[in-house]
VOTORKOL-143209 format. One line per 5 residues: number of its first residue (from 1); their letters; for each residue x negated, y, z of N, C-alpha, C. Coordinates in steps of 0.001 Angstrom, whole numbers. Each point is the difference from the previous one (the first is absolute). Example, Ala and Ser with C-alpha at 12.3 -4.5 7.8 and 13.67 -1.06 7.14 Angstrom:
BEGIN
1) AS) -13190,-5690,7800,890,1190,0,-900,1200,0  350,1050,-720,-820,1190,60,770,1090,730
% end
This chain:
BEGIN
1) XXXXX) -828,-1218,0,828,1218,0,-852,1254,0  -1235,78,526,-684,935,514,-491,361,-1521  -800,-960,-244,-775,268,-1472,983,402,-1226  1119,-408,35,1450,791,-617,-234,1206,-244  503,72,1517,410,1536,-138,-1544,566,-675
6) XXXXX) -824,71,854,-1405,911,-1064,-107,-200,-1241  525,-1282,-692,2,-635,-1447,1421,1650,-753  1186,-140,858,979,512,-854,-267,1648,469  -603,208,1438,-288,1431,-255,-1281,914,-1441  -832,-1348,-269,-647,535,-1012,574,159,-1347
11) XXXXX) 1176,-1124,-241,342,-130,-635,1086,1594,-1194  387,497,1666,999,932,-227,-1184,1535,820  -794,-124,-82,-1132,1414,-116,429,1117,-626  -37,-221,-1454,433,968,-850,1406,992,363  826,-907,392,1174,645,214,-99,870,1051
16) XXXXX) -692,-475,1654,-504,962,954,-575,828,-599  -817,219,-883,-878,1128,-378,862,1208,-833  838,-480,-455,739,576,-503,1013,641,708  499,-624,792,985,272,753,-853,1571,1475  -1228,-792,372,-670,1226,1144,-207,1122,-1215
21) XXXXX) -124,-50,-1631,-633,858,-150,1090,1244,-178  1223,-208,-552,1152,162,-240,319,1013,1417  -2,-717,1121,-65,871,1043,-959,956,353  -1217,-386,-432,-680,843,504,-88,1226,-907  435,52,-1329,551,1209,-762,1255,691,499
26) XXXXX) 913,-587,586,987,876,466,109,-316,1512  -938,676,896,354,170,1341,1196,584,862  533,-249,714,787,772,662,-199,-129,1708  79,1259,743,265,221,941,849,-743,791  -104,38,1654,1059,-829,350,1204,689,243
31) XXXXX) 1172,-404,340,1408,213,-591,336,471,-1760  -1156,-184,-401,786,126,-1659,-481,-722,-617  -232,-1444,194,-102,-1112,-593,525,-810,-1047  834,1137,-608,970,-167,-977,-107,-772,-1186  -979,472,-1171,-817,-1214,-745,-379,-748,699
36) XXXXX) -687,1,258,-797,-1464,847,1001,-900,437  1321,177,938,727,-884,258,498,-411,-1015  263,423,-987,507,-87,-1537,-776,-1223,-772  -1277,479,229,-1031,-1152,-560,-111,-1075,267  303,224,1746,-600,-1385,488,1400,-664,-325
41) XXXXX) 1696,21,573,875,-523,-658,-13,-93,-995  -533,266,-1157,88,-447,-1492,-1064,-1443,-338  -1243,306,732,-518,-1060,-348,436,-1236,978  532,-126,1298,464,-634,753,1220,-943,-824  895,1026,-830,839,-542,-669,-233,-1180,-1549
46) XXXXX) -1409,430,-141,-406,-408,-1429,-548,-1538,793  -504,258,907,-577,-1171,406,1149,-1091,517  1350,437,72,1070,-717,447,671,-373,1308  -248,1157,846,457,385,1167,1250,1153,-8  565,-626,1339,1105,1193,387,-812,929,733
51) XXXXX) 202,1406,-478,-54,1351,644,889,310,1074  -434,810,1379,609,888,-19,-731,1254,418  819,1140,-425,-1051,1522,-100,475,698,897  -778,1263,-2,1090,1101,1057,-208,-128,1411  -762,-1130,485,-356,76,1822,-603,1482,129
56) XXXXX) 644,91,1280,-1236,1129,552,26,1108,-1119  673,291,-924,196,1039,-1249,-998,-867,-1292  -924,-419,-40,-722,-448,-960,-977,-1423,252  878,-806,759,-775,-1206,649,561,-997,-1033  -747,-1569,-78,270,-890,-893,131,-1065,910
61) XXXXX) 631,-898,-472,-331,-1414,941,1106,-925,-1309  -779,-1326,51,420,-1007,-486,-578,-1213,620  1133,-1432,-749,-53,-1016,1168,-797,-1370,-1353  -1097,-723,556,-75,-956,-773,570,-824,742  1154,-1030,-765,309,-1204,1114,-228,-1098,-415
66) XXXXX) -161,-692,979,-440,-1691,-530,1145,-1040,-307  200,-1348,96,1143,-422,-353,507,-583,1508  -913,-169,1152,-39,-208,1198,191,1029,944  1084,-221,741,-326,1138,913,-941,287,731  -318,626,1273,-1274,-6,746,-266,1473,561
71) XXXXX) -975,558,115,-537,944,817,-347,957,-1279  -118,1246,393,-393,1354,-1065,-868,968,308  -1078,-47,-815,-1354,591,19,221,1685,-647  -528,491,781,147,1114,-750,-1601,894,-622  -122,516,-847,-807,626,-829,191,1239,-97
76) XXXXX) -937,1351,100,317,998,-160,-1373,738,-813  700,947,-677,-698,407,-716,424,1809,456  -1157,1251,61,183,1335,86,462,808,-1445  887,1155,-455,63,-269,-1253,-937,1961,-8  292,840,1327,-204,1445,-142,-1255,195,-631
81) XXXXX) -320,1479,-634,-1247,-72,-387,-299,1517,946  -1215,365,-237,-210,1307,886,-367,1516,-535  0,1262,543,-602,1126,-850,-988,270,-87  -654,-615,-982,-1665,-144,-391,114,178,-1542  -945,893,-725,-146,397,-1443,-1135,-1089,216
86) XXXXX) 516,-692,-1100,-1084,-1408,-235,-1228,618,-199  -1168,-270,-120,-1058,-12,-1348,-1425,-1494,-103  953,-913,85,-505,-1130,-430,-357,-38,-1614  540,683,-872,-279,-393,-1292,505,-728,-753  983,-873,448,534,-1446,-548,561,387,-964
91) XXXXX) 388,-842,-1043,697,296,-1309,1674,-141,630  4,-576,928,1252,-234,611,502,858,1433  -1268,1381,-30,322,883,1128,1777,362,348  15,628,679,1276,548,713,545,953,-1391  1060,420,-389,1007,485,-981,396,1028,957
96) XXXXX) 23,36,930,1004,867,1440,-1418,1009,814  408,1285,-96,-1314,560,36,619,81,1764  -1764,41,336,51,79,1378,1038,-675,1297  176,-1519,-875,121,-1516,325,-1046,-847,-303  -281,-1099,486,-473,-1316,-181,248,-950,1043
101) XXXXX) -720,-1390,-314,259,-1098,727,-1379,-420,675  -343,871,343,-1284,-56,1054,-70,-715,811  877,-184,731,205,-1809,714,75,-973,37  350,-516,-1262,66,-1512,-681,1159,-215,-22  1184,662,352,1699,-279,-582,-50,-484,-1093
106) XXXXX) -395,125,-960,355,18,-1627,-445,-1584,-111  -1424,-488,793,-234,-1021,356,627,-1402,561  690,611,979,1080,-1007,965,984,-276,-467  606,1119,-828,1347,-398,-825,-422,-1270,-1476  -1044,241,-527,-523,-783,-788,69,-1499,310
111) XXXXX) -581,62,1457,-808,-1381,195,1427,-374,979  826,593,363,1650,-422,491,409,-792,-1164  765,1171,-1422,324,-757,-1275,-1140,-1223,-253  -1235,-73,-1,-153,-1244,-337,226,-1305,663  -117,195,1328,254,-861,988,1743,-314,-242
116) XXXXX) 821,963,-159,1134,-228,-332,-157,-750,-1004  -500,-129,-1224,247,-551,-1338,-528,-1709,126  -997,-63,614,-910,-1424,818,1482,-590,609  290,151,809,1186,-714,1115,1224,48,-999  -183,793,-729,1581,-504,-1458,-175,-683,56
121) XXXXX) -1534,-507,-674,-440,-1536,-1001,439,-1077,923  262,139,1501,-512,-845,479,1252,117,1376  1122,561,-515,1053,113,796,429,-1371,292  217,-637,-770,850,-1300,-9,-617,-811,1024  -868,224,882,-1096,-716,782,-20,804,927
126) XXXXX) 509,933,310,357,754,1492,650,-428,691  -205,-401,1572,726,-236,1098,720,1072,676  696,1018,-561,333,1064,733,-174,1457,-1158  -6,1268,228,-170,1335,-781,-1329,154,683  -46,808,-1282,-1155,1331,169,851,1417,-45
131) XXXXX) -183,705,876,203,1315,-331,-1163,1344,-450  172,310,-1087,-827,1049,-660,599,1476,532  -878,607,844,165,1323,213,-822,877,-455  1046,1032,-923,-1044,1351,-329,451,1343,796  -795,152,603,602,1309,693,-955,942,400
136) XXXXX) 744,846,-272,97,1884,-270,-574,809,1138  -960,1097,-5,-291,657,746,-649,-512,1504  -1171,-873,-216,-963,-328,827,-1123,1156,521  -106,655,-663,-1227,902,546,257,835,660  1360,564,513,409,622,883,948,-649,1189
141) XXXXX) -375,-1224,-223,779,-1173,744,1284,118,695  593,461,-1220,1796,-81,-75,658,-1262,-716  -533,-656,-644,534,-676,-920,261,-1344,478  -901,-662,838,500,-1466,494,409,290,1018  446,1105,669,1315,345,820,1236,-43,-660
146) XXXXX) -44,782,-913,1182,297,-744,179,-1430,-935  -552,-1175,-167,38,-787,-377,829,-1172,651  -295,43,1426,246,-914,786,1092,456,436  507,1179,177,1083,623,542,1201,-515,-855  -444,-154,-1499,915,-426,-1016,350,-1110,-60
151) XXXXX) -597,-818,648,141,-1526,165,-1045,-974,-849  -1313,374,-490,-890,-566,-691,-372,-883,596  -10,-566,1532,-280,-1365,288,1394,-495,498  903,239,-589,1375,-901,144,302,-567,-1118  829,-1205,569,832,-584,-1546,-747,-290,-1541
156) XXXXX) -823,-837,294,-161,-1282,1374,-1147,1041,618  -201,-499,1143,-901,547,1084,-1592,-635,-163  -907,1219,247,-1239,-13,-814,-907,-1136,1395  -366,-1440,-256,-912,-745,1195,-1401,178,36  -296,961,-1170,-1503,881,342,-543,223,-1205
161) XXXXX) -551,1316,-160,-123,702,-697,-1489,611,-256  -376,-146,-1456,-1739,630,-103,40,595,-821  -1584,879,110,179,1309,-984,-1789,207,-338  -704,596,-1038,-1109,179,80,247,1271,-451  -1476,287,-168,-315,1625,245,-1312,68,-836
166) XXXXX) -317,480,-1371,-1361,-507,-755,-741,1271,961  -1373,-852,-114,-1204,768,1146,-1190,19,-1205  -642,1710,18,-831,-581,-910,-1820,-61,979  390,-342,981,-1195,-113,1204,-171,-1712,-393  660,-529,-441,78,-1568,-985,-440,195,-956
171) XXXXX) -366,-1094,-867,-227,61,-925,1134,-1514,-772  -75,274,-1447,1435,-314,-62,-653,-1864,19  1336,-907,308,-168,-965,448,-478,-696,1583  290,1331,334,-2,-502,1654,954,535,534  38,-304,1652,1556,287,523,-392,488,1945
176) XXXXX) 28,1101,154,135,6,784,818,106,1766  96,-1288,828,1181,251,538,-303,446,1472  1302,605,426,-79,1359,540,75,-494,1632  -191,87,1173,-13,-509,1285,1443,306,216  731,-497,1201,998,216,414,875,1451,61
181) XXXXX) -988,1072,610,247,1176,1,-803,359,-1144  975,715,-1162,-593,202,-1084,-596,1388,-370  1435,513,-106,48,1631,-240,784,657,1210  -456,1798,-195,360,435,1418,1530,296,124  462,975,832,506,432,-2,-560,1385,-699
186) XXXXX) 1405,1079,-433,-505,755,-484,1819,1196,266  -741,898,796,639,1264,462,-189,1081,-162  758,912,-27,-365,1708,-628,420,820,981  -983,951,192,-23,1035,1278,156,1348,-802  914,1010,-149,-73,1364,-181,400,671,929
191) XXXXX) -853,873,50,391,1380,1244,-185,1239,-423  705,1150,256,-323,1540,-399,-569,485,1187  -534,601,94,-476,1597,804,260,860,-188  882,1407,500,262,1199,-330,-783,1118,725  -463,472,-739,-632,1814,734,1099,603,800
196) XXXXX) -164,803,216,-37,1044,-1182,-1661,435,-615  -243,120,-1269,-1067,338,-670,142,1256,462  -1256,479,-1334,-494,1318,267,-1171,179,-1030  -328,1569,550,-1216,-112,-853,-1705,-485,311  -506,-718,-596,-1255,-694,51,-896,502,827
201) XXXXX) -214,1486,309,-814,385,698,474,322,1132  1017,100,250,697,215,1179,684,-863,607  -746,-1831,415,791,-854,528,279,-232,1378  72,1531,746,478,-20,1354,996,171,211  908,619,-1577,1035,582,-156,948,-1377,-531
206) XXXXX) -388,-1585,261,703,-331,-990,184,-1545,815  803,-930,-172,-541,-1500,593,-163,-1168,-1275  -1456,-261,-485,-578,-158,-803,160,-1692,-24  1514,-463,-951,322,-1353,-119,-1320,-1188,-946  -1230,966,-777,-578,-867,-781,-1054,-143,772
211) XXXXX) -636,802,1770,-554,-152,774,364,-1664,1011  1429,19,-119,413,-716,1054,65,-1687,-1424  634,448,-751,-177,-1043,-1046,-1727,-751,79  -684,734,73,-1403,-884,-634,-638,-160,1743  482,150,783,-11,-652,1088,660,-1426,414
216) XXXXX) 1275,-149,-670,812,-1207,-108,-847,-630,-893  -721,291,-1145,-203,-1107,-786,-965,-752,821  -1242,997,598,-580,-742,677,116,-1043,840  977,777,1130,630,-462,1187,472,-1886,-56  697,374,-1096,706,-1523,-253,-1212,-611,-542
221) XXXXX) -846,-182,-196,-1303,-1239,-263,-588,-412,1668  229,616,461,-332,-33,1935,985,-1531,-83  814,382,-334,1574,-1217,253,-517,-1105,-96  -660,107,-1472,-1044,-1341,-327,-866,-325,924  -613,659,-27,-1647,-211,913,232,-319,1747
226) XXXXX) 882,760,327,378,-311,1187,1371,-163,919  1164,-602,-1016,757,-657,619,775,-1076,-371  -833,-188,-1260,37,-1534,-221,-1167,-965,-72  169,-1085,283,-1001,-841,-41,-553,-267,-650  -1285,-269,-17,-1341,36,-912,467,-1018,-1009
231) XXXXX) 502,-1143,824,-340,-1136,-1023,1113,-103,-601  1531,1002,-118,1192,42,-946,-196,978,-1035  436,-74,-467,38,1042,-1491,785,1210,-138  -131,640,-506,815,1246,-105,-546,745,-781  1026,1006,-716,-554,1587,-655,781,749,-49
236) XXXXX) -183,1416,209,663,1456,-374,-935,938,-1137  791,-98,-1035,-475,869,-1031,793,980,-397  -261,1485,-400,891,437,-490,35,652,-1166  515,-265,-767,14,688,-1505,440,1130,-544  766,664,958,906,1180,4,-436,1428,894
241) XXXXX) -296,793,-743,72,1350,1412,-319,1164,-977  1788,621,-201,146,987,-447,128,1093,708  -665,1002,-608,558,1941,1050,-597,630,-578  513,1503,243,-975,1178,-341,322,-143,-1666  -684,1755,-117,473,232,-1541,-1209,981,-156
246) XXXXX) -694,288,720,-1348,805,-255,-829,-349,821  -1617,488,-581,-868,-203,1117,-434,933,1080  1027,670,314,-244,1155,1135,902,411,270  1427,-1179,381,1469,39,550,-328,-1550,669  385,-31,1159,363,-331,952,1438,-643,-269
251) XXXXX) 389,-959,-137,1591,-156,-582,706,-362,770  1325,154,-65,1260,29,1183,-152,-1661,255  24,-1040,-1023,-84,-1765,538,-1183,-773,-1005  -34,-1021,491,-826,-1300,-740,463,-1145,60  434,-860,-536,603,-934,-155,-1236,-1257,70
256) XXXXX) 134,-1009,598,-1413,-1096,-760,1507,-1386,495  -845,-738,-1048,904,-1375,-383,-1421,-1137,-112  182,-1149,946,-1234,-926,-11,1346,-1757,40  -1796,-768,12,747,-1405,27,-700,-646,1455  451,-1023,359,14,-651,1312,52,-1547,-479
261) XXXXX) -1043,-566,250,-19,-1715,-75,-411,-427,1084  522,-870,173,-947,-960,687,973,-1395,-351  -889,-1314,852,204,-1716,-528,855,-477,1702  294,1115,1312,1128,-829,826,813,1129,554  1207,-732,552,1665,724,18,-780,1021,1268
266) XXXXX) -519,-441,787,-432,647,1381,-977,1678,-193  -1035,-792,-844,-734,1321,-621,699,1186,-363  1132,-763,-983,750,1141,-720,684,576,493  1165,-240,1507,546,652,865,-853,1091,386  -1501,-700,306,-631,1112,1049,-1003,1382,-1122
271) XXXXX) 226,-669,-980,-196,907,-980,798,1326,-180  1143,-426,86,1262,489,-363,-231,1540,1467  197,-495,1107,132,483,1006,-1236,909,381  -1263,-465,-131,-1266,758,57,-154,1197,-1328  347,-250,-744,1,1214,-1431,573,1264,566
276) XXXXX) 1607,-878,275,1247,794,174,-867,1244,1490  0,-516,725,-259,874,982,-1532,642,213  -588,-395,-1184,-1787,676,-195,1004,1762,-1009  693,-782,-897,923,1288,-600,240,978,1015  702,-162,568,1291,854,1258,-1064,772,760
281) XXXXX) -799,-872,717,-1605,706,543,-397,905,-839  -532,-389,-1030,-624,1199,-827,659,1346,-468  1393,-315,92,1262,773,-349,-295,1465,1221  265,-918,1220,-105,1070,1322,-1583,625,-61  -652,-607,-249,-1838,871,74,285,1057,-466
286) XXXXX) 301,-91,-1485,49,976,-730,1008,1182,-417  835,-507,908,1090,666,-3,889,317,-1418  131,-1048,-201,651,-115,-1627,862,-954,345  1005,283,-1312,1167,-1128,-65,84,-1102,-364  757,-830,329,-114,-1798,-628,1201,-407,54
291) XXXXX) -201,-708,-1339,1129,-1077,-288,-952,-1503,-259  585,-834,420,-584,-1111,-295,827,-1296,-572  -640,-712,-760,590,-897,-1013,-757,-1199,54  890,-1226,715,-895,-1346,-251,597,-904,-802  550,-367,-1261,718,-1100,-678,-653,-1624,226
296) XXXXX) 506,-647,115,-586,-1213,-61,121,-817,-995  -1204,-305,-571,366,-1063,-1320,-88,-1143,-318  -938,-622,-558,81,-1454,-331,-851,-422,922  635,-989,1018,-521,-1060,846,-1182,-484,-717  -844,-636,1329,-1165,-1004,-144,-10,-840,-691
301) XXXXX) -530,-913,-1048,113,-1155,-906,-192,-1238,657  748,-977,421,112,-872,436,-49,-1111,-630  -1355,-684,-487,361,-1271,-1198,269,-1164,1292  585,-951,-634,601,-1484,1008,-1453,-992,-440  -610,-33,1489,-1319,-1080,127,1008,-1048,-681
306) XXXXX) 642,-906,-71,-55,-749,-455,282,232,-1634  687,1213,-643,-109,-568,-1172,-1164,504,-698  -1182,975,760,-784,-251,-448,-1593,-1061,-440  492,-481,1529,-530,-1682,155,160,-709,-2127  1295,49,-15,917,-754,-864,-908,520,-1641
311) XXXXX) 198,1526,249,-391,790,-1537,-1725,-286,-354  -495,-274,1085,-1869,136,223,227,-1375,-863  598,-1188,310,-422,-1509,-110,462,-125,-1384  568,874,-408,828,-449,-913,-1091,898,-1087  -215,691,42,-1108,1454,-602,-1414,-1194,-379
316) XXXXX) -561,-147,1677,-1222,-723,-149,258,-1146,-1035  920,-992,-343,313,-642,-924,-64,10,-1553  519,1468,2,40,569,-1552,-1002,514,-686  -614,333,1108,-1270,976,-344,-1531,-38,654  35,-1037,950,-1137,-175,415,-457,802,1349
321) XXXXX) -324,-689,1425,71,862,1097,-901,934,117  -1214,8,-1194,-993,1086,115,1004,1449,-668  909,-386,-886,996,1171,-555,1152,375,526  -29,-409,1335,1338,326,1327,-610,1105,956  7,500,302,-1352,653,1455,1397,1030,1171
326) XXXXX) -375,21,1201,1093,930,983,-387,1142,-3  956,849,-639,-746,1507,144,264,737,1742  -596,1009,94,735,893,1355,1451,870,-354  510,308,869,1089,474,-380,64,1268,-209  434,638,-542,271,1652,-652,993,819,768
331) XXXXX) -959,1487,87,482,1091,941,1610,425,-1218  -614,-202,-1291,1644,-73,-623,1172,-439,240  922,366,-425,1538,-510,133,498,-756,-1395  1467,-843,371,77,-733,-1113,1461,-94,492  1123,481,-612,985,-272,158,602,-1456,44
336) XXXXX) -342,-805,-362,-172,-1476,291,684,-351,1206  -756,699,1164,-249,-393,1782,1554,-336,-168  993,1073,-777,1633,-168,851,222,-1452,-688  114,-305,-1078,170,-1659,-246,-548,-1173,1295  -1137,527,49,-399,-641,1214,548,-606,901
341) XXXXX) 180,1602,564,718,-65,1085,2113,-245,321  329,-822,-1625,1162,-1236,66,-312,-1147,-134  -1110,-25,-1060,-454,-1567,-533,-1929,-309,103  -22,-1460,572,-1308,-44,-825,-383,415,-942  -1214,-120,-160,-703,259,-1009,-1842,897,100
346) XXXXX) -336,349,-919,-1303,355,314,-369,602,-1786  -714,1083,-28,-343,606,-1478,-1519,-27,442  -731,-198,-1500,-1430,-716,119,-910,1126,-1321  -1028,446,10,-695,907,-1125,-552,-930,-1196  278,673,-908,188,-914,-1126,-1504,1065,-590
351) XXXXX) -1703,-873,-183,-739,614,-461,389,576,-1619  -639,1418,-184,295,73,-1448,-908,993,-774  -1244,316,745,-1489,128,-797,-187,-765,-708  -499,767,-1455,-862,-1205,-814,-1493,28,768  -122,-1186,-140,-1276,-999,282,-945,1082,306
356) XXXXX) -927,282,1037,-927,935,431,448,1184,-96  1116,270,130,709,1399,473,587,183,1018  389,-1049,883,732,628,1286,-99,797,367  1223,993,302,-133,1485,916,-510,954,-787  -247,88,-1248,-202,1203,-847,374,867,-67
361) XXXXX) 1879,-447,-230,816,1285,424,1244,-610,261  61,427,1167,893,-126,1647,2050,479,-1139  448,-664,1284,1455,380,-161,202,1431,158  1302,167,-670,520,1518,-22,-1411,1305,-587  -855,-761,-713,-641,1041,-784,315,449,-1192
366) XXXXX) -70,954,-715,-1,-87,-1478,-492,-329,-1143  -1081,-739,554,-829,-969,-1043,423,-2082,285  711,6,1161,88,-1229,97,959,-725,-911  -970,-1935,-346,816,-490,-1197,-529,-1580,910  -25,-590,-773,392,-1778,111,-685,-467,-839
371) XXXXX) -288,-1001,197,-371,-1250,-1084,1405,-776,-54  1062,-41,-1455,753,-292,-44,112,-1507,304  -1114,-650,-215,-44,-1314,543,887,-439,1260  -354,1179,1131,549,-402,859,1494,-341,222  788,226,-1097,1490,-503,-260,-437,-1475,-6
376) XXXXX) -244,-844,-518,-356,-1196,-69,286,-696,967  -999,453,1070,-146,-466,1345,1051,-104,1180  605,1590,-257,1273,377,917,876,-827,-349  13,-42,-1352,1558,-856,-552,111,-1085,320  -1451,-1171,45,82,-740,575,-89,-280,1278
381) XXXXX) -357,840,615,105,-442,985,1171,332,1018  689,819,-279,1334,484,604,824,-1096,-537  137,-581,-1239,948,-915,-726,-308,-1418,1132  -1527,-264,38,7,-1314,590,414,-233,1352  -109,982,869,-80,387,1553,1926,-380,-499
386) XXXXX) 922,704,-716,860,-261,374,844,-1576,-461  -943,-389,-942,599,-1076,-57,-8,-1144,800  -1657,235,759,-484,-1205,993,485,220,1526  506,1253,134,867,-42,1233,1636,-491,-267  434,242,-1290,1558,-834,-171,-208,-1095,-44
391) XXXXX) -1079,-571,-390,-502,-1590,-357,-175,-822,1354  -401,969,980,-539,-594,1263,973,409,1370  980,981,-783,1099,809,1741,-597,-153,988  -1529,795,327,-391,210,1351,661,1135,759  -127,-221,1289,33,706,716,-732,1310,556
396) XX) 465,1435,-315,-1165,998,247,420,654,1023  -928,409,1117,315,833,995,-866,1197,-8
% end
C-alpha cells in the first residue's frame, strides 16, 4: 500500500504542479478566497467527489468514502495567501499585485487534491471516510474557528485529524515531526497613551506619551527575563508604534500594537497579567493616559503523543528513518491547535528545499519558493497515513 501511494503520487505530479501553479498566480487574501474555493471545488469535482463550498464564507470540505463503514480521518489543507509583492521571478509569479503565497498554501492545497485523487483510486478499499478540509483564513487564525463552529468535524465526526506545513529548513524529501507542544500560542497587546502633547522644546509643558511608550517597550522584555522561567519559552515583540506628525511636536497619543507567545496555558495567564499592569504603572509615572487591549488568540498546539508515535512509524517506513528527524517546536502559531483541541491528530513539516538549499529563504518572504517535488511526498504521504489508519481503526488519544 505504502509503495502505491508514492507509485500513484508520482504518477499524478504533473497535475499538482499545475494545479499549485494555478494558485500561486492568483493569490487571495484570507476571507476572499473566492477563486481559489472555486478551483479547488472544480478540480475536486473532476476528480469525482461531492463538494461542499461556502464554510466559514470560502471554506471547502469533501468526503472520500469507502464501501465499509468505520472511523474518519481528516486532512486539512490552508487555502489564504498573504500581503507580500512577490519577487521570486517565476514564470508563474503572483498576477495579484502586492499578494502572494509566501507560505506554502498554494502548496497544501496541491498536495490535499492529490492525496484526494490517490484515495479515489483506491476508495473501494476504505474502511471508513476521509475527510478533505480546505480552509480559509489561517494566518490570522480565524478560520479553523470559524470552521469548526460550522460543523467541519461533524457528520460523520472527525477520529483524528493531520495536517503538514512545507518547511524549507528541510530539504525536500524529508519530514520533520514536531514534539507534543508544537506551536505557541499567539496574542495581541495594543495600548494608547495620551498627552497632552506640546511643543518639542518645551516638554514641561506637556505629558510626553512616546516617552512613556518606549519605556513599555522596554519594560515588557523584564517580563521575559524575570518573571518567567528560564527554562519555558516566551516572547513579546512589537511591530506597531504609531504618533506624532513632526519632529519637534510632542503629540497628543501613541498607539503601539505587539505579539505575545509562549508554548504553556500558565505562562500565558501570567503574561497576560504582568504586561497589563507594567502598562497601567507606566501610565501613572508619566502621567499620561491609557487604554489597554489584550485579545486572545490561537491556543498552544497540542499534537496527540500517540498519533504522533503512529505518523513517525509510518514516515520511517516510507522514507527511511535517517529522512524522519524531531524538530523543536516553534515560537509560531498555527491555527491547527483548535482542531486539536476536538480531535486527535498532529501536523508534521513537510521538507521543501532543493537539495543543498535549506533555509535560503524562510516563510512569509518575498523571494520564497519550493522544490515542486515536494507535492510528491505530501501527497503521499497524507494519502497513506489515511488509509493505514482506516485499514487498522486504532485508537488515538
Amino acid at each position: 500500500m505504502l509503495d502505491y501511494c508514492m507509485q500513484e503520487a508520482r504518477e499524478i505530479r504533473d497535475d499538482m504542479v499545475r494545479w499549485r501553479r494555478d494558485f500561486h498566480q492568483h493569490p487571495e487574501l484570507m476571507h476572499q478566497e473566492h477563486r481559489t474555493s472555486e478551483a479547488i471545488a472544480s478540480v475536486l469535482g473532476e476528480i469525482g467527489l461531492e463538494v461542499w463550498s461556502g464554510l466559514a464564507g470560502t471554506g471547502v470540505i469533501s468526503l472520500v468514502e469507502g464501501k465499509k463503514t468505520g472511523k474518519t480521518v481528516g486532512l486539512r489543507a490552508d487555502i489564504d495567501a498573504l500581503p507580500i509583492q512577490e519577487a521570486t521571478g517565476l514564470p508563474f509569479a503572483s498576477k495579484n499585485r502586492g499578494i502572494m503565497h509566501a507560505c506554502g498554501h498554494d502548496v497544501h492545497m496541491a498536495i490535499l487534491l492529490g492525496a484526494a485523487k490517490i484515495l479515489r483510486r483506491f476508495q473501494e478499499t476504505l474502511n471508513g471516510c476521509v475527510k478533505l478540509i480546505f480552509q480559509p483564513a489561517e494566518e490570522d487564525g480565524s478560520g479553523a474557528k470559524a470552521m469548526i463552529k460550522e460543523g467541519v468535524l461533524k457528520d460523520p465526526p472527525v477520529d483524528v485529524i493531520l495536517a503538514t506545513h512545507v518547511w524549507p529548513g528541510l530539504e525536500v524529501g524529508q519530514v520533520g515531526l514536531l514534539p507534543d507542544v508544537a506551536f505557541a500560542s499567539s496574542d495581541t497587546i495594543q495600548m494608547e497613551y495620551r498627552g497632552p502633547g506640546g511643543h518639542g522644546a518645551h516638554p514641561e509643558a506637556t505629558r510626553d506619551p512616546i516617552l512613556a511608550a518606549a519605556h513599555l517597550v522596554v519594560a515588557t522584555q523584564s517580563v521575559i527575563s524575570r518573571n518567567v522561567n528560564p527554562l519555558e519559552s516566551a516572547v513579546v515583540s512589537f511591530g506597531i508604534i504609531q504618533g506624532g506628525t513632526a519632529h519637534n511636536i510632542i503629540p497628543d497619543s501613541v498607539m503601539l500594537k505587539g505579539t505575545v507567545r509562549c508554548l504553556d496555558s500558565e505562562v500565558r495567564r501570567e503574561l497576560k497579567e504582568r504586561i497589563q499592569v507594567l502598562s497601567e504603572k507606566i501610565a501613572q509615572a508619566f502621567g499620561v493616559e491609557h487604554n489597554f487591549q489584550y485579545l486572545q488568540g490561537v491556543p498552544v498546539l497540542r499534537n496527540s503523543p500517540s498519533v504522533n508515535r503512529w505518523i513517525a512509524g509510518l514516515f520511517e517506513r516510507m522514507l527511511s528513518k535517517e529522512k524522519v528527524s524531531l524538530q523543536r517546536p516553534s515560537m509560531g502559531s498555527e491555527d491547527f491547535a483548535y482542531y486539536l483541541n476536538k480531535s486527535p491528530g498532529a501536523i508534521f513539516r513537510l521538507g521543501c528545499a532543493p537539495p543543498g538549499e535549506s533555509g535560503r529563504y524562510f516563510l512569509h518572504t518575498d523571494c520564497f519558493t519550493v522544490d515542486e517535488e515536494t507535492m510528491v511526498y505530501g501527497a503521499a504521504l497524507m494519502a497513506a497515513a489515511a488509509m493505514e489508519y482506516l485499514a487498522e481503526q486504532p485508537k488515538m488519544n
